[in-house]
N, C-alpha and C positions, 0 to 999 in steps of 0.2 A: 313693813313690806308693801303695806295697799298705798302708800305715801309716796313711793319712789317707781308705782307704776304709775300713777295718776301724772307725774311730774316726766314722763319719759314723752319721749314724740312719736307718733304713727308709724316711722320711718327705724327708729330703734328699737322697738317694741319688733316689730318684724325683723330685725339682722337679729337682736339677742333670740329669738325664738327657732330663727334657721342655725344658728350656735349649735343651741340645746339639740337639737333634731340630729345634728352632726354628731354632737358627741354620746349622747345617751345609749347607741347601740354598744360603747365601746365601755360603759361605767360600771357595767354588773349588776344590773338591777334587775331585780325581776321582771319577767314577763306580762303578771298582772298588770304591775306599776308602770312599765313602758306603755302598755295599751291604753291606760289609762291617761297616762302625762301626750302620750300623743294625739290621742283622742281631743282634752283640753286645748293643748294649741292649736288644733284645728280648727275649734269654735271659736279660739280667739284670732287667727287669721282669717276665718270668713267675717266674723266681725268688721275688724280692723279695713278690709277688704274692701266690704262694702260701705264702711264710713267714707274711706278713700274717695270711691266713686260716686258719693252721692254728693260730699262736698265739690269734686270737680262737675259735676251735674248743676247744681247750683251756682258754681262761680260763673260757669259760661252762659248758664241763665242772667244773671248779674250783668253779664260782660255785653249779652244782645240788649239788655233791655226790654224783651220783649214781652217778656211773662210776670216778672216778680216785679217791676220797678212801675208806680203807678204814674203816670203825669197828669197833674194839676193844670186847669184853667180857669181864669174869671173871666166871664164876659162883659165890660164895662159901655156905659151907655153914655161914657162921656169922652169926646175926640180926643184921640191922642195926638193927632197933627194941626197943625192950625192949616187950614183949607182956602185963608180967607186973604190968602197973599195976591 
């Protein structure tokens, strides 16, 4: 079972969990158990949630340039143009 959520994408993991949500009031299960099972997908939706945003947080990081991506110089003390034309 922990093999085929590892293997699911952010995007599915979140539709099969609004599923669950949909149908559970309708399944007969106790009340404990309901609190409890909705209780879980909620820590896995604010999970999920916040990976969400914090990978698009860092692609647009990524995407400016401006923070995460370092640029390199050498400064060389030998002419890169001939001068002497």
């Amino acid at each position: 079972m922990c093999g085929i959520l590892v293997a699911m994408t952010k995007g599915t993991l979140v539709f099969l969990l609004g599923l669950v949500t949909i149908v559970l009031p309708a399944l007969g299960v106790p009340l404990f158990w309901k609190q409890i099972l909705f209780g879980v997908m909620g820590i896995i939706l604010v999970g999920i949630g916040y990976s969400i945003r914090r990978s698009q947080y860092l692609a647009t990081l990524e995407y400016d340039g401006s923070v995460r991506s370092a640029e390199t110089f050498v400064e060389t003390t030998e002419p890169l143009f001939d001068t002497t034309r």
